[in-house]
Structures are given as structure tokens and as C-alpha cells.
C-alpha positions in Angstrom: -12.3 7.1 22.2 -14.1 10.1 20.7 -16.9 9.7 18.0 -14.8 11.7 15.2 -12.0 9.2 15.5 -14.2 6.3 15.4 -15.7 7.2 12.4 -12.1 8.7 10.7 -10.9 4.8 11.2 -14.4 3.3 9.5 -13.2 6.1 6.9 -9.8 5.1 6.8 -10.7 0.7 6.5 -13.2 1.5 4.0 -10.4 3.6 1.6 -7.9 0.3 2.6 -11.3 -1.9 1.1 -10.7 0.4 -1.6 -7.3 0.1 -2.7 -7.6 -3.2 -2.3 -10.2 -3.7 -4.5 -8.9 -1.8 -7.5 -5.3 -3.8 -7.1 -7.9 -6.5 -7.6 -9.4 -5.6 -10.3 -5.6 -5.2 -12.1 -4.1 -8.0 -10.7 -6.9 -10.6 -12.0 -9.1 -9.4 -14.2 -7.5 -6.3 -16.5 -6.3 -7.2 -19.5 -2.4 -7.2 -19.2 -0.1 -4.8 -20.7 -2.6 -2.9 -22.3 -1.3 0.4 -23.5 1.7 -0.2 -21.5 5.0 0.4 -22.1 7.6 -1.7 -21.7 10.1 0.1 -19.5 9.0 2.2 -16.4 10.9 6.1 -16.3 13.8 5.2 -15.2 14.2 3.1 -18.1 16.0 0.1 -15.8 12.8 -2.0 -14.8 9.3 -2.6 -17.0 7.0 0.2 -16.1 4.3 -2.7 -14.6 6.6 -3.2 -12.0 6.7 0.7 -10.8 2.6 0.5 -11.2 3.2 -2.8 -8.8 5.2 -0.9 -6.8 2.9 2.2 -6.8 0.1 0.3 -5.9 1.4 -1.9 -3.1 2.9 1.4 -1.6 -0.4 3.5 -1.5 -1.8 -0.1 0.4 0.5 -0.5 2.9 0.3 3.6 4.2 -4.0 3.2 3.9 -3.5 0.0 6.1 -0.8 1.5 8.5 -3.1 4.9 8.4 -6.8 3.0 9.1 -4.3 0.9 12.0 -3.1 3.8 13.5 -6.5 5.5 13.4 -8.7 2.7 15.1 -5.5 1.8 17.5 -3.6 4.4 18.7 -2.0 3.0 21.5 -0.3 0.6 19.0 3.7 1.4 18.8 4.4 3.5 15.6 6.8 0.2 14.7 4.1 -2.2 14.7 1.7 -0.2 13.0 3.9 0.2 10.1 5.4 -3.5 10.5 1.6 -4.2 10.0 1.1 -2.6 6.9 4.0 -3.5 5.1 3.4 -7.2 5.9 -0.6 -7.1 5.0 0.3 -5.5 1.9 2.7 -8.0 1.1 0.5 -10.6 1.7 -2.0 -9.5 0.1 0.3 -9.4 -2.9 1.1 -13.1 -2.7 -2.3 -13.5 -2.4 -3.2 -11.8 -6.0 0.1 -13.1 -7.6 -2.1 -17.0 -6.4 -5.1 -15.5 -7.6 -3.6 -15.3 -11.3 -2.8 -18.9 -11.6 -6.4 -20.1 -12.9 -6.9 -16.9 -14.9 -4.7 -16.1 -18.2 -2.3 -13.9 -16.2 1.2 -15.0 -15.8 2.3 -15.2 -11.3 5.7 -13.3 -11.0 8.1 -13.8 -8.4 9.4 -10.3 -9.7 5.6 -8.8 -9.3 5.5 -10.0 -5.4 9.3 -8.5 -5.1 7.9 -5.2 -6.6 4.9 -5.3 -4.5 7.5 -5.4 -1.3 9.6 -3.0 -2.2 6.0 -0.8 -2.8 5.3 -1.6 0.6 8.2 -1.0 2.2 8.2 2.7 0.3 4.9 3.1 1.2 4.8 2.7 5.0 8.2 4.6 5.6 6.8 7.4 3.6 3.8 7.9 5.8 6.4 7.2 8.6 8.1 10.2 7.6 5.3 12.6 6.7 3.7 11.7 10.2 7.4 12.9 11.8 7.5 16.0 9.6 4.0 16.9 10.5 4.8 16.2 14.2 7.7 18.3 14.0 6.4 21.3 12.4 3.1 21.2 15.2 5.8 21.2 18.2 7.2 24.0 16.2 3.6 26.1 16.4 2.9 25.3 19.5 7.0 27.0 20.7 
């Protein structure tokens, strides 16, 4: 393993330490519904559960991404299986977290947060193909 991709992965786990934190920071201690309103732009859910979804999304393709970065002879499946599962766990985790705090733990929130994941990992799944695709195409 080259010294550039080693330090890319530190990169990449310190941006997932990141993400993580600030989902912290609004799962537990930010004030809820503050300035929000209550339905999201398609006006069929509440517009916490697309910043749920948003948030679980960008956490599960930093995870898959840092993953893929210090392991790359992991299986593109299992990196992506990994992130989407972390993610969700992690969002159990913080929907746990709320129950001593004055936040209310939603079933809904964790279902968001998977459905984030899921998003989230199949869209870096599908910009990694695209961006594959488009090299073999330079290189013909």
C-alpha cells in the first residue's frame, strides 16, 4: 500500500468522525424543530425526516468511501453492505441516545435514517461505476 492512499483513508475516517459528529450534535443536543418546517419538498413526509434522511445518506457513502479507501481488496458489495449497516446503527444508536435528553426516539427517524443509508451507499455505488466507465472510455 502506497503512502498517498494511506493517508487518503486517515483523510477519509477522519471526514466519517466528522459526519458523525455533527449528526450528533442534531440528534441530541440541538434544539428540535427549530426554524423548521413541517413538511419536507415533496410535501408527503415532515421535512426532519429528509434532513434524517440527508444526513444518514452522506454517512453511509463517507464510511463505504473511508472502507474502500483503507481496504481495497474488500468486494465492492461488502463495502457498501458495511456502510449502510454502520450508518444504520449508528442511527439506532442516536435515536437511544435521545431517551434521557428532552428529545422524543422515532421509530420513523431510524426508518428515515435507513432509507438515507440505503440512498447514500448506492449513490456512491453508482458514481464509482460512472466514473469507472467514463476512465475505460479515455483509456479506448
Amino acid at each position: 500500500m502506497t503512502r498517498p492512499r494511506i493517508e487518503s483513508a486517515r483523510l477519509r475516517w477522519l471526514l466519517v468522525i466528522f459526519v458523525a459528529a455533527v449528526i450528533c450534535y442534531f440528534s441530541v443536543f440541538a434544539s428540535p424543530d427549530v426554524g423548521v418546517e413541517k413538511l419536507g419538498p415533496l410535501g408527503v413526509v415532515g421535512r426532519d425526516k429528509w434532513f434524517h434522511a440527508s444526513g444518514y445518506a452522506v454517512l453511509a457513502a463517507t464510511i463505504a468511501a473511508a472502507l474502500s479507501a483503507s481496504r481495497p481488496d474488500y468486494r465492492r458489495v461488502v463495502v457498501f453492505a458495511v456502510g449502510v449497516v454502520a450508518a444504520v446503527v449508528f442511527g439506532i444508536a442516536m435515536e437511544i441516545a435521545q431517551i434521557p435528553v428532552p428529545r422524543d426516539p422515532s421509530v420513523w427517524d431510524a426508518l428515515a435514517d435507513t432509507v438515507g443509508a440505503i440512498v447514500g451507499a448506492l449513490a456512491l455505488a453508482c458514481s464509482r461505476r460512472v466514473a469507472r466507465r467514463d476512465e475505460a472510455d479515455l483509456r479506448s
